[in-house]
N, C-alpha and C positions, 0 to 999 in steps of 0.2 A: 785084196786081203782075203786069205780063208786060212780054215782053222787045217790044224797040224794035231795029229794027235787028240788025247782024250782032253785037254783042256791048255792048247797050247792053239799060236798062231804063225803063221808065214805071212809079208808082205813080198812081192818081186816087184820092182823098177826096171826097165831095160835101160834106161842111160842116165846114171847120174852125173853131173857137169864137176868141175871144183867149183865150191864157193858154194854150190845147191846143199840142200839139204833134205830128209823126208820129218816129218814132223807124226809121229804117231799114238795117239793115243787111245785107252780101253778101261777099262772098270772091271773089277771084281767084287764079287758079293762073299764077305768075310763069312764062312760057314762056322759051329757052333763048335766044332770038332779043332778048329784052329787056335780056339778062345786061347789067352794065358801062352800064345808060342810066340816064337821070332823066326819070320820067314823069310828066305834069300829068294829072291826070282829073277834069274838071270835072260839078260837078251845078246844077241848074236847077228851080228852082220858079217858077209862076206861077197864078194864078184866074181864072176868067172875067169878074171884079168887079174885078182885079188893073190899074187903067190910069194911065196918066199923065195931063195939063192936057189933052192934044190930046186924050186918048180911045184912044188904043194900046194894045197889050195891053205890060202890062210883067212884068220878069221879073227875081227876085233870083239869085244865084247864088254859089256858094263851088265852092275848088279843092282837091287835096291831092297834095302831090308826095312820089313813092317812087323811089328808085332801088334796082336789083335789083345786088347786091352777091355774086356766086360765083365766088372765083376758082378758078384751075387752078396747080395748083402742078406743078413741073419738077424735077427735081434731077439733077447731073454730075457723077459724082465719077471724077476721074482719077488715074493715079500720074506722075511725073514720066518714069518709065520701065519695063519690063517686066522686066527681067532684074537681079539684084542678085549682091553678094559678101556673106557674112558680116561684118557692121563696117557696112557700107555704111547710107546715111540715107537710106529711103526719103520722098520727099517729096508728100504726098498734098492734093488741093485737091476742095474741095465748094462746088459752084454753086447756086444758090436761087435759083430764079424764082417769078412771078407771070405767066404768059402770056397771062391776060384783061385785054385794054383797061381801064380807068377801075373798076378793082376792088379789093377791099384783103383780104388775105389776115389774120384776125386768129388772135392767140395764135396763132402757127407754133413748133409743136416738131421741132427737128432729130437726128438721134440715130444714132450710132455706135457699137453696141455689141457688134457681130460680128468683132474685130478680132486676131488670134492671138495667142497669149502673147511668141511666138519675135516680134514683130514689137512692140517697145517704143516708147511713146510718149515722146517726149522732152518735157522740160520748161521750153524756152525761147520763155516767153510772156509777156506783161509781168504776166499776174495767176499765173503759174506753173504753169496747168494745162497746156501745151504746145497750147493750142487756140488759133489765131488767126482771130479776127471781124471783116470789113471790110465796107462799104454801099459800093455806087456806087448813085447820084453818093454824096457822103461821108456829105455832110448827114442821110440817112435814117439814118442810123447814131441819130439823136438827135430829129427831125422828120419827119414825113410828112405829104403832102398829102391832109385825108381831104373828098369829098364833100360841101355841105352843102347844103341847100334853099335856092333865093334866088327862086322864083317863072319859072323860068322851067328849059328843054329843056337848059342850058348846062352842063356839070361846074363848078362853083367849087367850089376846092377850099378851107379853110381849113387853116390849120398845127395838127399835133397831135402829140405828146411820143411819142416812140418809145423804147422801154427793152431792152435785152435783155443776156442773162447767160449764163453757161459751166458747167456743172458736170460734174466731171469721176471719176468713181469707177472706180479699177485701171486698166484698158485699154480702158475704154469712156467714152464722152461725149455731152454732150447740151446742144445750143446753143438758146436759146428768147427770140425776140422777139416783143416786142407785134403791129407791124405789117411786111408784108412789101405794098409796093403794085406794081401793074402797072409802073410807073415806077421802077424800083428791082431789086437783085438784093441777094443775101448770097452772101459768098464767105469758104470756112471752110478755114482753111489748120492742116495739122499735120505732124510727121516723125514718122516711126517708124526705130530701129535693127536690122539685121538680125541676130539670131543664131543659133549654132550650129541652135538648137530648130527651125526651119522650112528648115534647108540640105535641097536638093533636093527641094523642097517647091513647089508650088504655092496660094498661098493668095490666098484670093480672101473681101472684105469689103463688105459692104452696107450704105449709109445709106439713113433712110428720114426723110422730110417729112410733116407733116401738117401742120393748122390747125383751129380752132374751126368755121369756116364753109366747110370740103374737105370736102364733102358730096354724095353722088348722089339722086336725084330722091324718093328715100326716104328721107332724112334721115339715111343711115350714113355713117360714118365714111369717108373715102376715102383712100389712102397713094400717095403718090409714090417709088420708090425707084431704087438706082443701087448699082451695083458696080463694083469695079476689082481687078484681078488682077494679082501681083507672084511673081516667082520669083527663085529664091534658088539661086542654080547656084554651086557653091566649092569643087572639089577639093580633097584631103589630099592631102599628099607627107608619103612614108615613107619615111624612109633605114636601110637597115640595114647594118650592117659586117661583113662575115665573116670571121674569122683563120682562119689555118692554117699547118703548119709543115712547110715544105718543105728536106728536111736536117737542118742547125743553124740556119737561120734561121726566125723567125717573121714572115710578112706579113698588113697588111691591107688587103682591099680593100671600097669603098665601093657598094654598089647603091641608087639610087633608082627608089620605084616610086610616082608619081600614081594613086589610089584616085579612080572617081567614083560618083556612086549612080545605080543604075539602076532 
């Protein structure tokens, strides 16, 4: 065996029998540049004895098509607003992408679990965890277009069953779908309640992304994540009354004094 060209090879045998075979095989290293394609690599045999009716030299040949499938996950997580009251409903939205062209991000787990006591999740959700899961466009929410071989450079996509679930434990949660593809986002809607417990407080919470196949060029693990920062500013008022008795009479008077934390 030796190589042919800039990244090609040749094998020669001098006599193959009927009934023999050559058995060969080789590896490629998917480069970064391939990512999101579908590639055709064609092989070619022929013999010197190998001809057609005219006397040609002829030649059999088979293909095999691979597409390089690594997506890059994204994630947004924002608050409605920066400054809250006690009472107040904080409103929080988590964005999910796929930023690689024609790629399909599989098993994506999404996860929320940094999120402060004083900052309650509410539970107005149709399945009651207070976690809301949306697909654009909708449809992925249920189907997604995955890749399949058709003999040619072309993405075709077929339809394939999209599933994804909520689970939600205390004040933390974890959104998990099958597929998340370049063509597609998730968007993960929650409130949280502000109480007393983080008043003049700065709190700040992190979501993080992964996937099956969010991988760096050594096969680890890769995380995508996102934080957002919410404060909690809500003075006391203290009213205190002071009597006193001036003469025979007894008066009261009222003093309020606004407490803030510094």
């Amino acid at each position: 065996m030796s190589s042919l060209g800039e990244n090609g090879w040749i094998v020669t045998c001098p006599v193959l029998q009927y009934g023999d075979s050559i058995l060969i095989r080789f590896k490629c290293l998917a480069l970064a540049d391939s990512n999101g394609k579908d590639t055709i690599n064609t092989v070619k045999a022929t013999a010197d004895n190998f001809m057609d009716d005219d006397g040609e030299q002829k030649y059999t040949g088979d293909d095999a098509e691979v597409w390089i499938n690594s997506p890059e996950l994204s994630v947004d997580k924002t608050a409605n607003a920066y400054e809250y009251e006690v009472g107040d409903r904080v409103q929080y939205t988590v964005t999910v992408r796929n930023t690689r062209d024609y790629t399909v991000a599989r098993n994506v787990v999404v996860s929320d679990i940094s999120i402060p006591e004083g900052l309650q999740i509410t539970e107005d959700s149709p399945d009651g965890t207070g976690v809301r899961v949306a697909f654009t466009p909708e449809r992925a929410a249920s189907e997604i277009g995955w890749p399949a071989a058709d003999g040619t450079t072309a993405i075709v996509k077929q339809g394939t069953e999209n599933r994804y679930s909520v689970e939600r434990a205390g004040n933390a949660w974890t959104v998990m779908a099958d597929y998340l593809p370049s063509d597609a986002a998730m968007t993960i809607t929650f409130d949280c309640i502000a109480s007393k417990y983080v008043n003049g407080i700065e709190s700040q919470n992190q979501v993080s992304v992964t996937a099956e196949n969010f991988v760096d060029e050594s096969g680890n693990q890769r995380i995508a994540q996102d934080d957002a920062e919410v404060y909690v500013n809500m003075p006391f008022d203290v009213t205190e009354t002071l009597r006193y008795i001036e003469g025979k009479n007894q008066h009261e008077e009222e003093y309020r004094a606004t407490l803030f934390h510094c």
